[in-house]
Backbone as CSV, one residue per row, in Angstrom:
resi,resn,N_x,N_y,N_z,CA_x,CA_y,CA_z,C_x,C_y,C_z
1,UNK,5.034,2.946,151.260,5.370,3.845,152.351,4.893,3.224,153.665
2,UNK,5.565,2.889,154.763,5.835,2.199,155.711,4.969,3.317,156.621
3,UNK,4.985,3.114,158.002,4.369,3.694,158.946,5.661,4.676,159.453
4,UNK,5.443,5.015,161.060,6.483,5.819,161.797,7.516,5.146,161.782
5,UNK,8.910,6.068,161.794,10.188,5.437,161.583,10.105,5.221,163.146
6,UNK,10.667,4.003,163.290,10.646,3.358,164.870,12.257,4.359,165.594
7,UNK,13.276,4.429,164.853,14.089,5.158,165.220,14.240,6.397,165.457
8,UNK,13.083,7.349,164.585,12.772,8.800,164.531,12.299,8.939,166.153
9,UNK,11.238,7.799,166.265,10.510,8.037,167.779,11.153,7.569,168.886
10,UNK,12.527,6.562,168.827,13.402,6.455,170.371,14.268,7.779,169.790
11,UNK,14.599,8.462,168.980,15.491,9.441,169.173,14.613,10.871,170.111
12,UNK,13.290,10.535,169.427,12.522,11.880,169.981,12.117,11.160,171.469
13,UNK,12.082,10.470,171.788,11.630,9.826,173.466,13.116,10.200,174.137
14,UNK,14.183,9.964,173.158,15.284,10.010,174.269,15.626,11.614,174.335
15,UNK,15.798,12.540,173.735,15.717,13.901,173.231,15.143,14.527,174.564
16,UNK,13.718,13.674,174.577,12.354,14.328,175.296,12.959,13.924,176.955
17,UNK,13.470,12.785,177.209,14.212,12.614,178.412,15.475,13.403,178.679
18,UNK,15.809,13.119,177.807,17.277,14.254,178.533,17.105,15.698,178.485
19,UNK,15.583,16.317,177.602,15.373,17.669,178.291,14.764,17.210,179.620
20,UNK,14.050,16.648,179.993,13.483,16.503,181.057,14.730,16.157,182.393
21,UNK,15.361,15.330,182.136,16.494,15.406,182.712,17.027,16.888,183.331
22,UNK,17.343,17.217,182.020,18.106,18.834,182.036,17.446,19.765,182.958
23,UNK,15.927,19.708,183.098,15.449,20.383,183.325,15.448,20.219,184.866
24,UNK,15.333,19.071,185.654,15.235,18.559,186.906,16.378,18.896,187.353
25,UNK,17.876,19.085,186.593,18.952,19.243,187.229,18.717,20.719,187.429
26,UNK,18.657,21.394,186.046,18.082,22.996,186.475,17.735,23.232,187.653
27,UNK,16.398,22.638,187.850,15.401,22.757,189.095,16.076,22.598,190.545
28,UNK,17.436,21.754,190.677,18.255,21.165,192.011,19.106,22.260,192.267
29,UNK,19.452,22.876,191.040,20.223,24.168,191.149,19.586,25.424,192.098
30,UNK,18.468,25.512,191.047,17.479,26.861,191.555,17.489,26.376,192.964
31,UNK,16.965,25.212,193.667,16.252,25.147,194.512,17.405,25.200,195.675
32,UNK,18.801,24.833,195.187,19.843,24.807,196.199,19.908,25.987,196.626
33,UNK,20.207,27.128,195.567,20.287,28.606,195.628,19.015,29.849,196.253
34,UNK,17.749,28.965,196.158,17.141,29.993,196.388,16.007,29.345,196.991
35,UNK,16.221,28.277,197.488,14.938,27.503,198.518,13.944,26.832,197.757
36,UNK,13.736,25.565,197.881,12.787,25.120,197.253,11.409,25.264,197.554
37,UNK,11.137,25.747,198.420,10.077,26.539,198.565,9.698,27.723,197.465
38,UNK,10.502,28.400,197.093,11.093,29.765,196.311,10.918,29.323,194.711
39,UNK,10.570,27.742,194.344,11.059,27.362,193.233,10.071,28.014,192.294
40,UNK,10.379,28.231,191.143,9.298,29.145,189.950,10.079,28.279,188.557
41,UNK,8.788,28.009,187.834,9.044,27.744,186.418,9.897,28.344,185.888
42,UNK,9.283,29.817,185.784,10.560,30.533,185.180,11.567,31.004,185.027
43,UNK,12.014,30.331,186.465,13.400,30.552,187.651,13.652,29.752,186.498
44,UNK,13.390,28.126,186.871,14.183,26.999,186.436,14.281,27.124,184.806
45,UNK,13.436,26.994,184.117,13.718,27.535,182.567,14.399,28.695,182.171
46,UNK,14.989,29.746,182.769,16.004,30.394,182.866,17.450,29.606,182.811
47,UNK,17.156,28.841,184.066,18.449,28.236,184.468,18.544,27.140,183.576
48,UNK,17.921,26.575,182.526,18.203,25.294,181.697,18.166,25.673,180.462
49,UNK,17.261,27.360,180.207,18.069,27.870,178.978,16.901,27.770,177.719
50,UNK,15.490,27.424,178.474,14.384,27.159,177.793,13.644,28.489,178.113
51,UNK,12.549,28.231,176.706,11.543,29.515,176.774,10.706,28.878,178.443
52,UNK,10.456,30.044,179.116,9.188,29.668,179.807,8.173,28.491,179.594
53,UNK,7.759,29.204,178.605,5.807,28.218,178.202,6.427,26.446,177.540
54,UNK,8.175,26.252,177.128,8.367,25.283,177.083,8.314,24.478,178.289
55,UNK,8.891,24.559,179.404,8.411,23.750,180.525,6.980,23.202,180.421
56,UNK,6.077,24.155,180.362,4.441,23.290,180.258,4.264,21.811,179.442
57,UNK,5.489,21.479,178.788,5.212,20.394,178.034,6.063,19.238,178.558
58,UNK,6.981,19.303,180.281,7.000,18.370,181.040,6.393,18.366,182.399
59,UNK,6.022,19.871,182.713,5.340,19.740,183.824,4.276,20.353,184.228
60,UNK,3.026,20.071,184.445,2.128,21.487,184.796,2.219,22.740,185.069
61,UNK,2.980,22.238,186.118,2.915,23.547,187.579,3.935,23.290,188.338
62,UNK,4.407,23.966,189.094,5.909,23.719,190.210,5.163,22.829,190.928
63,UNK,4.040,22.324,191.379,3.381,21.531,192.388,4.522,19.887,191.490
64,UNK,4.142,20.059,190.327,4.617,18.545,189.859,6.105,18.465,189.446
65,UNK,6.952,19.668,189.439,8.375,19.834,189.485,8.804,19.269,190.786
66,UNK,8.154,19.597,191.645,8.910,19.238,193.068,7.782,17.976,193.244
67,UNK,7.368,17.283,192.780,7.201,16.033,192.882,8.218,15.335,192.222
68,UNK,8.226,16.046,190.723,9.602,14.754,190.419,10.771,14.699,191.087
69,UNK,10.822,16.247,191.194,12.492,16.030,192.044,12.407,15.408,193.411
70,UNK,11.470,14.997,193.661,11.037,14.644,195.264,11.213,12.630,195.379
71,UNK,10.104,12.256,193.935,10.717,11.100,193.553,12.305,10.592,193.113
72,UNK,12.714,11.611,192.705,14.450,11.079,192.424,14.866,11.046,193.827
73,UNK,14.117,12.181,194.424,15.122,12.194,196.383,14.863,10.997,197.044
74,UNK,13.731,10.035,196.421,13.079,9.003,197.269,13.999,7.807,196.704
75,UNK,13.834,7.936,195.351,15.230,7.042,195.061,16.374,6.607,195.303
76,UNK,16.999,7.655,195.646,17.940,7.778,196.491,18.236,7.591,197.757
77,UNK,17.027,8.015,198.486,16.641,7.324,199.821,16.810,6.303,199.843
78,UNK,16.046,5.499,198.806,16.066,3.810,198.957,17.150,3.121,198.958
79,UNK,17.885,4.210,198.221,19.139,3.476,197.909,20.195,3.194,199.452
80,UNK,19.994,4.206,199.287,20.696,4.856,200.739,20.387,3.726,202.007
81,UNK,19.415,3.638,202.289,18.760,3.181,203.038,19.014,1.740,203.489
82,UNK,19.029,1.458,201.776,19.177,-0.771,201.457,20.914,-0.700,201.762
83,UNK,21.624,0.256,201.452,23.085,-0.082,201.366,23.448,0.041,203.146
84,UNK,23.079,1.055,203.722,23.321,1.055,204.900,22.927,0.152,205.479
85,UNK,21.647,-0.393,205.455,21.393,-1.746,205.957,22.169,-2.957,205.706
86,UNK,22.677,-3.571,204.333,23.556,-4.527,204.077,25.009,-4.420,204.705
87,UNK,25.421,-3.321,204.841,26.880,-2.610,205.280,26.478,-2.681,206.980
88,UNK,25.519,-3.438,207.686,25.656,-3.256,208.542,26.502,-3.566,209.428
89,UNK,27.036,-2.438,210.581,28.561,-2.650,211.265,28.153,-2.602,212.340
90,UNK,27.157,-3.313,213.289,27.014,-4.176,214.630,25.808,-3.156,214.726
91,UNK,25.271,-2.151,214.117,23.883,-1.712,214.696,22.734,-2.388,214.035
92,UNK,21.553,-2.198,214.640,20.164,-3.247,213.748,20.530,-2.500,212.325
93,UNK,20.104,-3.550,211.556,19.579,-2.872,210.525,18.532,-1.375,210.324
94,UNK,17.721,-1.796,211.204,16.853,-0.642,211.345,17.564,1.190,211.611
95,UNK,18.088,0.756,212.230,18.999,1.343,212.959,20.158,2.446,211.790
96,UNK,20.568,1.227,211.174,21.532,1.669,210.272,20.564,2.596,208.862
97,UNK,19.580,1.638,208.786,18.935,2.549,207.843,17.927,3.981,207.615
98,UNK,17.909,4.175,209.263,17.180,4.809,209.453,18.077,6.244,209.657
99,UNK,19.469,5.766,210.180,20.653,6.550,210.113,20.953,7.448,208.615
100,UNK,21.004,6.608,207.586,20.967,6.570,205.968,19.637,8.030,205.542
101,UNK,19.112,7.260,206.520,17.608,8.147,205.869,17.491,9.367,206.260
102,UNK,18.218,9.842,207.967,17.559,10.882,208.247,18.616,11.831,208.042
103,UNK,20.175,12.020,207.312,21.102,12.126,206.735,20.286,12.738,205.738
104,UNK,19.841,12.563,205.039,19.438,12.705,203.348,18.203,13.407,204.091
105,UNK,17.144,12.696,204.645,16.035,13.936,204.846,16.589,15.399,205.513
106,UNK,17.606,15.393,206.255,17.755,16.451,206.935,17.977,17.284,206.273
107,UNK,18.881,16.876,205.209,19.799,18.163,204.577,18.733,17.962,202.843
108,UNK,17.871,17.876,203.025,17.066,17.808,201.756,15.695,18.727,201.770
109,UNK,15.929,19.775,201.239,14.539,20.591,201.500,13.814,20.331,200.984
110,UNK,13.992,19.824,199.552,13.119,19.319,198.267,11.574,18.574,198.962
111,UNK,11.965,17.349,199.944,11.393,16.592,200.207,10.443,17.470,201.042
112,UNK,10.765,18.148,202.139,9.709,18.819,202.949,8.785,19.779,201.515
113,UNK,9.213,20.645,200.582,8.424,21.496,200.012,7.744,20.578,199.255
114,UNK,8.278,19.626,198.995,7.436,18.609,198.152,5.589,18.323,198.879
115,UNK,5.858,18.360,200.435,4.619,17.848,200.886,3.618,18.673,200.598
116,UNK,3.535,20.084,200.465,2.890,20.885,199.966,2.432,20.810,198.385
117,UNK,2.686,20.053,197.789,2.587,19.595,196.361,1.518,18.947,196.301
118,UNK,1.442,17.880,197.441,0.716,16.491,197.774,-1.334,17.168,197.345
119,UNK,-1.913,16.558,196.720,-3.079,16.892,196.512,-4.300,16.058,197.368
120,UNK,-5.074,15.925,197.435,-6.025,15.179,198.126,-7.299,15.334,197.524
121,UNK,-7.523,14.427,196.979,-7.473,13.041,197.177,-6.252,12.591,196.473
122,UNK,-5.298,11.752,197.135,-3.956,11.501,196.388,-4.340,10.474,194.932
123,UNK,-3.010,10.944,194.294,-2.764,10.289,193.140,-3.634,10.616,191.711
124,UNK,-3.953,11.972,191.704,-4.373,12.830,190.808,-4.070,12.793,189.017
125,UNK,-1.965,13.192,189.190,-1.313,13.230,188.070,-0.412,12.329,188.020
126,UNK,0.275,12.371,186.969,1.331,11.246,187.075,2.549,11.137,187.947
127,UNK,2.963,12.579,187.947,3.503,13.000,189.105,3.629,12.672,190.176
128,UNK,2.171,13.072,190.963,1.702,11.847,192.478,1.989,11.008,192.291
129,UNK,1.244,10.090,191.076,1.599,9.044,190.824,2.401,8.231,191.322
130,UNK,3.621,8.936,190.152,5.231,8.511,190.453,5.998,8.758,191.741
131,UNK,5.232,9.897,192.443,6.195,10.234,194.084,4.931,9.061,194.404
132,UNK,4.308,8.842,194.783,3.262,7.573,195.190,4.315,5.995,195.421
133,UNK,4.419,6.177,193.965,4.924,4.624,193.543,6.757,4.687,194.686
134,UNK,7.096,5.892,194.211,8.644,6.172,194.940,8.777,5.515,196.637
135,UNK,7.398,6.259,196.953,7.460,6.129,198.328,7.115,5.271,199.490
136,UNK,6.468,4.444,198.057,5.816,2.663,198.558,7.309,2.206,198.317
137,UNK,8.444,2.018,197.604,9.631,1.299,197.448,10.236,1.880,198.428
138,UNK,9.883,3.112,198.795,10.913,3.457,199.908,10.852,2.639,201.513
139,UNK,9.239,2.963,201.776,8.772,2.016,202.526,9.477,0.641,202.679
140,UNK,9.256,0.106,201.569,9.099,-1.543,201.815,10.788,-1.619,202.216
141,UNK,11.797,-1.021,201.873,13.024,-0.902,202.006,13.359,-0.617,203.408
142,UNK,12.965,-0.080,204.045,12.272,0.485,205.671,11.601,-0.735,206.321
143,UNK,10.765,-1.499,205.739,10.622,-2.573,206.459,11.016,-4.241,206.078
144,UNK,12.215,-3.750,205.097,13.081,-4.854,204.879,14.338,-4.975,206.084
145,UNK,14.728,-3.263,206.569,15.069,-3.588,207.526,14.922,-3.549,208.931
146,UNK,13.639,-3.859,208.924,12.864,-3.928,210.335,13.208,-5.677,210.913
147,UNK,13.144,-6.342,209.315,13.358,-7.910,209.650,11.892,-8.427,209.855
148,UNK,10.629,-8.003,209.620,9.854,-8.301,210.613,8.724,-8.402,208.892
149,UNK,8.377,-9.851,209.004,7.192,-9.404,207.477,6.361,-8.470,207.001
150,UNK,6.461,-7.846,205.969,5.155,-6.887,205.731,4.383,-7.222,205.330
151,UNK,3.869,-8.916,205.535,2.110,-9.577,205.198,0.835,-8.876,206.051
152,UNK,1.638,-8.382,207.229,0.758,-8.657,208.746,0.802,-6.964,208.849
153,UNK,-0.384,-6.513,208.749,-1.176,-5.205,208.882,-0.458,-4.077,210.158
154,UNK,-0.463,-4.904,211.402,0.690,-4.534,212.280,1.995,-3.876,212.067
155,UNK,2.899,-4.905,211.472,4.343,-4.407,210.964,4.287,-3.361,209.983
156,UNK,3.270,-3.118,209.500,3.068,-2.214,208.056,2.737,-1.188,209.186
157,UNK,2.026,-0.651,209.935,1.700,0.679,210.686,2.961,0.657,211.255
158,UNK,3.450,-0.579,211.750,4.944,0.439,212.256,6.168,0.324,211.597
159,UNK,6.023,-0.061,210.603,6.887,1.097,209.052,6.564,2.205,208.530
160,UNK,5.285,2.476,208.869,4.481,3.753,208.543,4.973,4.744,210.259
161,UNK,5.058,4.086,211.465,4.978,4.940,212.060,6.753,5.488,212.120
162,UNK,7.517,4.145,211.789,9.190,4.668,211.562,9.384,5.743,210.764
163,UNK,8.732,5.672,209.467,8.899,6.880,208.263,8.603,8.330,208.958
164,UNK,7.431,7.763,209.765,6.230,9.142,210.076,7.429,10.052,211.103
165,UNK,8.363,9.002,212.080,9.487,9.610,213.261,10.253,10.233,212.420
166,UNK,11.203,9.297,211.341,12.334,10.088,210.699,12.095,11.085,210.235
167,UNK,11.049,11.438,209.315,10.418,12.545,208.686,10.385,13.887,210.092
168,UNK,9.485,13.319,211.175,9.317,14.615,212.098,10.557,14.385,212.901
169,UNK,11.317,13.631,212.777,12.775,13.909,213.940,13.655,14.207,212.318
170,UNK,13.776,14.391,211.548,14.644,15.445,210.217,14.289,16.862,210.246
171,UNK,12.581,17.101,210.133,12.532,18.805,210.616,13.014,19.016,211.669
172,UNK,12.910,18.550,213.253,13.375,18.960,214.169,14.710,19.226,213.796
173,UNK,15.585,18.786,213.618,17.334,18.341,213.384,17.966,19.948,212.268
174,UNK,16.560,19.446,211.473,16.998,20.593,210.148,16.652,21.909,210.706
175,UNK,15.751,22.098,211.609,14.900,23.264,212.062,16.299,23.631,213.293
176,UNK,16.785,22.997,213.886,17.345,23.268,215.179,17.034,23.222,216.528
177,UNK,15.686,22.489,216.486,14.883,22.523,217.539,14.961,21.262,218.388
178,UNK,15.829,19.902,217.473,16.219,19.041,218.016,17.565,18.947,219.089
179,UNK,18.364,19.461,219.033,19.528,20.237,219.450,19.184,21.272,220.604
180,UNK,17.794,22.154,220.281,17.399,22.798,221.377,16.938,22.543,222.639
181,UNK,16.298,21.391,222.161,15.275,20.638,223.338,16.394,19.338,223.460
182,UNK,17.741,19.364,223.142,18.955,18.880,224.343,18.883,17.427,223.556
183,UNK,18.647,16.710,222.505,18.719,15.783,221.928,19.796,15.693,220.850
184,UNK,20.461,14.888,220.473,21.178,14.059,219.200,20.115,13.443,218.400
185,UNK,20.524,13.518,216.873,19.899,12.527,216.399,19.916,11.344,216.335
186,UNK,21.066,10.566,216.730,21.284,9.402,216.653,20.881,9.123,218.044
187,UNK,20.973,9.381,219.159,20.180,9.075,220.067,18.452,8.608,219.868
188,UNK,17.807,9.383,219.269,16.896,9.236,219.061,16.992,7.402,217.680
189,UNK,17.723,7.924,216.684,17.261,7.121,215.992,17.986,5.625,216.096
190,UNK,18.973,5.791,217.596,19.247,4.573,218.118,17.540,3.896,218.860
191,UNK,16.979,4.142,219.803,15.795,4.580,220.568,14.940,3.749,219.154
192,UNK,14.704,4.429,218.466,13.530,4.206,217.439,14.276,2.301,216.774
193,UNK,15.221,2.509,216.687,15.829,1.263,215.626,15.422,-0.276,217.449
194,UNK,15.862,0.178,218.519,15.744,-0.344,219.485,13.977,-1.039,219.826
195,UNK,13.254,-0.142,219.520,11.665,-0.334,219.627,11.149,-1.041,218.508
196,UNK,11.963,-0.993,216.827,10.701,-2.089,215.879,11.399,-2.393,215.312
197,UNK,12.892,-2.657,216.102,13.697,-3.903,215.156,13.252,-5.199,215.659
């Protein structure tokens, strides 16, 4: 008699992913419909068709639901971000990607309720973790298209301070307050691509 069937355990790993899957799409639903702020376990296990107390066995707490879904949003960011930059059509790169980015942050609530998730001292669960790891690739993608190396301590604060603009010029935009106080966004994120390209 042999040990664990090696196939029993990728069927149960893959099983265990595509509830987890299931469950994150659940969660994009709830959160479209009823604010991700608003999000509840037992909202989303409703909506994916699971007992309640089953969720506890992919995620703690809604703090680490809207981290994962926060890491897939960062994914996507990146993606977003690198393609607009390569596709570039006579604006900096910076420019173009920062365009990419604040598109997706604006109309993405996930990401703002997510910050409330954030624990301190960071990188607690795996969760952090993984929005951690998301948001360093997102970065470096941000200052791939700055053009400018990220060896030198300098260029790294102002990839940190580009993220830090798009992020607070997306609430403004999403809030309405950018529009109020007589601005475009692309004005601005022409302006920003102009200063640390």
């Amino acid at each position: 008699m042999g040990g664990p069937n090696p196939n029993r355990s990728e069927r149960r790993a893959r099983a265990r992913d595509a509830s987890r899957a299931s469950i994150l799409e659940s969660a994009r639903r709830v959160a479209a419909r009823e604010g991700a702020r608003n999000l509840s376990l037992r909202g989303v296990a409703a909506e994916a068709g699971f007992a309640p107390a089953a969720l506890y066995g992919y995620f703690a707490n809604k703090d680490e639901l809207l981290l994962a879904l926060a890491a897939e949003d960062l994914v996507a960011l990146s993606r977003a971000m690198r393609d607009a930059a390569a596709a570039d059509d006579g604006e900096t790169r910076l420019t173009a990607a920062s365009t990419a980015a604040l598109v997706l942050l604006r109309d993405n609530e996930t990401m703002a309720a997510a910050q409330g998730a954030l624990s301190s001292p960071p990188g607690a669960s795996d969760a952090e973790r993984l929005f951690n790891g998301r948001l360093i690739a997102a970065l470096k993608v941000l200052s791939e298209a700055t053009g400018q190396p990220a060896d030198r301590r300098e260029n790294q604060c102002d990839v940190v301070l580009v993220a830090a603009a798009l992020s607070g010029l997306a609430l403004l935009a999403r809030s309405g307050r950018l529009a109020a106080l007589g601005f475009a966004p692309e004005e601005i994120v022409k302006r920003l691509g102009e200063r640390f390209s």
